[in-house]
N, C-alpha and C positions, 0 to 999 in steps of 0.2 A: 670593312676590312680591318684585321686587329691592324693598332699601331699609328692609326690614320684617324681614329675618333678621338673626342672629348666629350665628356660631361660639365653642363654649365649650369651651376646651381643660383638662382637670384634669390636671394635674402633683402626680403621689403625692408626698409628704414623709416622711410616716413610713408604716408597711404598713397596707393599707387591708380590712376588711373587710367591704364589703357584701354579709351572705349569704341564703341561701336557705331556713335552719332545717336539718333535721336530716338530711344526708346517707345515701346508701345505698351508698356505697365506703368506703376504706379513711380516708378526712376525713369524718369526723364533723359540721362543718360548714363545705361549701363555700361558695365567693363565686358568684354568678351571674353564669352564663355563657351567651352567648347560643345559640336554640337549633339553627341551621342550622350556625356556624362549631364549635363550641365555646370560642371566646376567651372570656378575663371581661369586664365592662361594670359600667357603672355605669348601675340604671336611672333617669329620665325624673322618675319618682318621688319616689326618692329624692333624688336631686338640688335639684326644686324644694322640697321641706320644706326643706332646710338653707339655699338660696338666699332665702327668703323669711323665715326665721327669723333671716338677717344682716341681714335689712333690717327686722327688728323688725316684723315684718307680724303680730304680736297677733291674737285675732278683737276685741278693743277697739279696736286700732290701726287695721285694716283700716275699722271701722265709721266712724271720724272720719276718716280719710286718705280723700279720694280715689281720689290717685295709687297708694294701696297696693293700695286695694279694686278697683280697674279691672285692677292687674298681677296679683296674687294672689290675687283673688274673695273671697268670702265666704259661711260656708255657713248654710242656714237655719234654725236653730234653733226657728220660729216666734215668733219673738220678735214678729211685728204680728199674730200669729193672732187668733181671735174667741172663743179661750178655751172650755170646756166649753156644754151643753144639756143641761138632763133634758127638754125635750121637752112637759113640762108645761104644759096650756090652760088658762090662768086667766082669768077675765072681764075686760073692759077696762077696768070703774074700778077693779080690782084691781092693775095693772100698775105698778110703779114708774115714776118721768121717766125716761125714757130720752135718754142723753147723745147728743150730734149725733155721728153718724160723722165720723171725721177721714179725709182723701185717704188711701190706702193704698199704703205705698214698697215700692220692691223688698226683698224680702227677701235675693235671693241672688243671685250672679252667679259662673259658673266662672273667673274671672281671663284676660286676653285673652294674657298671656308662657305659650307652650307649647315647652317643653324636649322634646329627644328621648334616647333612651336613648345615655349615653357610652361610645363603641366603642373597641374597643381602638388606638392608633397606633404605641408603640414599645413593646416590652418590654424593660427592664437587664438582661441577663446579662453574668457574668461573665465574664471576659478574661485571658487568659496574659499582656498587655500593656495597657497605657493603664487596667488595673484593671477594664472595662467597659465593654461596646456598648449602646447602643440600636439594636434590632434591628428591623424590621419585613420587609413581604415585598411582592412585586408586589399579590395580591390584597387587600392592606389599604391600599395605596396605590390601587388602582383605587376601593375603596370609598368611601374619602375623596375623592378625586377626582369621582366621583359625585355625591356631597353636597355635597360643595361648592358644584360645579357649579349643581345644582339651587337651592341657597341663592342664585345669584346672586353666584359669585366670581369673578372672571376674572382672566384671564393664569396661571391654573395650568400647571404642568411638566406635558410628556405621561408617561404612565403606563410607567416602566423595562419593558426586556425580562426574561421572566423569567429569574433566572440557574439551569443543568443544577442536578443534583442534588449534583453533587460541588465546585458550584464559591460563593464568597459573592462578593458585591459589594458592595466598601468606596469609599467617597465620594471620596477624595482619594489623591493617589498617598504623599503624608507623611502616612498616617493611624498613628494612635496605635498602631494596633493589631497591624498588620503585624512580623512578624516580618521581621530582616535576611536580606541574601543577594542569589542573584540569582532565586529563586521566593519571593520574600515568602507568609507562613502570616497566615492570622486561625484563634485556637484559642480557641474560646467552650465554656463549663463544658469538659465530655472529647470536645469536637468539633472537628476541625480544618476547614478551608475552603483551598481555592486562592484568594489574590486577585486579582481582576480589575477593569479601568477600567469602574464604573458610567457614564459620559459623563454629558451636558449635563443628562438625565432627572433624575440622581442626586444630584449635585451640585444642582441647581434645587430637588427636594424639599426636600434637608439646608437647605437656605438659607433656603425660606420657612418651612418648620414651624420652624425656627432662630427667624427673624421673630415668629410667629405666638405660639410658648410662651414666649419669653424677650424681651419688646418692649425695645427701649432697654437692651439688657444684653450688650453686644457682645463681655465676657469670656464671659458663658455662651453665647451663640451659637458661639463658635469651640469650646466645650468641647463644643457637641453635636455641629456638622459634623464634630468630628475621632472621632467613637464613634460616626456612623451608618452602619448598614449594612445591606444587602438584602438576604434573605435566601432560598435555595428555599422557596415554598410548602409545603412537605410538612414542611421542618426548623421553619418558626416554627410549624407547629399543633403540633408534639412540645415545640417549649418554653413556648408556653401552658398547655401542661398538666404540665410536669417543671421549669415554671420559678418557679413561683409561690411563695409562702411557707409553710411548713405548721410550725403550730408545737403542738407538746404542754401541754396545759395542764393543771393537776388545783385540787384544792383540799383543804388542808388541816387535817383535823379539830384543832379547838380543844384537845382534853384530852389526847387521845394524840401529838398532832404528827406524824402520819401521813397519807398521803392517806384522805379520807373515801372511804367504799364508794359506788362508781359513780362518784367525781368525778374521774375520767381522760379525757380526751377531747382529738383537732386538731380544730384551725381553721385553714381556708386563708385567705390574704390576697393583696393584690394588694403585692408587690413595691416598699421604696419609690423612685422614678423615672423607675417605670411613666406615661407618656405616653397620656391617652384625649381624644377630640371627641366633639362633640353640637352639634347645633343646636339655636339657640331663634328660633322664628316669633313675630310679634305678630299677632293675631286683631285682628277688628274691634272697637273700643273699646265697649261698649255704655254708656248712660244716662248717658252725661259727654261734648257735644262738646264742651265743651273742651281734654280731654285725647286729645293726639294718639299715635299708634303713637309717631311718631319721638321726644316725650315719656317715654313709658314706657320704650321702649329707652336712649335716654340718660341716663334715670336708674337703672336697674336695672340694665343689660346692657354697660354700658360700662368700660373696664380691668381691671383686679386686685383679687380679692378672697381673702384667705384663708377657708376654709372646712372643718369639723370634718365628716365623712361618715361614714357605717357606725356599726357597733357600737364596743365597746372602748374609747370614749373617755376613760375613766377608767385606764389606762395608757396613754396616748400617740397612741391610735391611730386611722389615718383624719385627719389633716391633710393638706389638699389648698392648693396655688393652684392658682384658677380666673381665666382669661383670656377676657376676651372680645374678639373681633375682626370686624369687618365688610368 
């Protein structure tokens, strides 16, 4: 319904791991990826634990808040239950006073802010020049496009043509990336590209997702327009998967100072730079009219929040800004 979404853009900081346990390829444990594209995401889930966990949504906190308990639910512990029965028939002048029943409250409510799983938008690979693209592709821009859409966005760019297989498509004709001459090169990781004018499509995308992830920051805005670029479909599902972070890790027995037996093992991460969306709906408010949709969204769902996500957090990892936009 217009008025009632938001889009939630997470901008990776450091490498991010949200995974899936115990892998059956050569990553011991991969991030989750979704399961039609292959790209990684960040699921819906996850997301909301750490999103309500900034906003100190407690199950105490929730119980006294409101506004916390209407965003983020509460779950039911029994806490107003009617407590055990043996079942036992005792005569009636036998029976204890029995105390007046008091009104009966809700116990639980699922929270009316519902997150969707965050998809993937640009992925950093590296670059023979400018250090660095963010890359994405026609099909991930039509997806976004989609959601958007359905969220209730308007004035979006039309969806780029897709570029052949031999050829990339860079935003700007002074883009960082282009090599001199008179056939300018884009050469990403061991890949080279022809460049070619993305037109008004391209340049419109760089511009609002510019908008969108970096609000009021018009040095990083120029620093993404001039790294973004669209890429064949076929080339960014090969760097979703060859482009990710995979890093070895062991652990080291105490006495010998060696690696302990078995504690050898990757973990993939998501890249940090990595660019993902999601949408968040507000449901219908239940047992509080006071509290409106447009309420909970402007308190929750509104600007810039830094956010700790995934595993590993205890060296550095999984720091997110998360942007919200309507």
């Amino acid at each position: 319904m217009p008025g009632t979404n938001r889009a939630y853009w997470l901008h990776v900081l450091t490498p991010t791991h949200v995974g899936t346990g115990r892998g059956i390829g050569y990553i011991d444990l991969p991030v989750q990826r979704d399961k039609v594209t292959g790209w990684p995401l960040v699921p819906g889930s996850a997301f909301k634990g750490v999103w309500a966990d900034a906003h100190r949504a407690t199950a105490d906190n929730r119980k006294t808040d409101a506004k916390l308990r209407a965003a983020f639910g509460v779950a039911d512990n029994d806490a107003n239950g009617t407590g055990s029965n043996s079942g036992a028939l005792m005569p009636t002048d036998a029976l204890p006073p029995q105390p007046q029943p008091q009104p009966r409250q809700p116990r639980s409510n699922s929270g009316a802010l519902m997150p969707t799983d965050a998809r993937l938008v640009c992925l950093p690979v590296r670059s023979f020049r400018g250090t660095f693209a963010w890359v994405t592709s026609r099909m991930a821009l039509h997806l976004l496009h989609r959601d958007l859409a359905l969220a209730g966005f308007t004035d979006l760019p039309a969806v780029p043509e897709a570029p052949a297989i031999t050829h990339a498509k860079a935003v700007l004709a002074g883009c960082l990336l282009k090599t001199d001459g008179p056939a300018p090169k884009v050469y990403l990781e061991e890949l080279d590209f022809t460049l070619t004018d993305g037109g008004p499509p391209v340049a419109g995308w760089a511009a609002k997702l510019a908008g969108w992830v970096f609000p009021g920051k018009p040095d990083w805005q120029a620093v993404f327009t001039a790294r973004f670029v669209v890429l064949p479909d076929e080339v960014f599902d090969f760097l979703t998967v060859t482009g990710t972070e995979v890093n070895t890790r062991v652990k080291i027995d105490d006495a010998s100072k060696t690696v302990a037996d078995g504690q050898l093992w990757t973990e993939e991460a998501l890249p940090a730079e990595t660019i993902l969306c999601g949408l968040v709906a507000c449901d219908r408010v239940y047992g509080n009219a006071a509290i409106t949709r447009e309420d909970l969204l402007t308190e929750y769902a509104t600007g810039e929040k830094p956010l700790q996500i995934g595993g590993k957090a205890t060296v550095g990892k999984g720091r997110v800004r998360c942007v919200f936009t309507a």
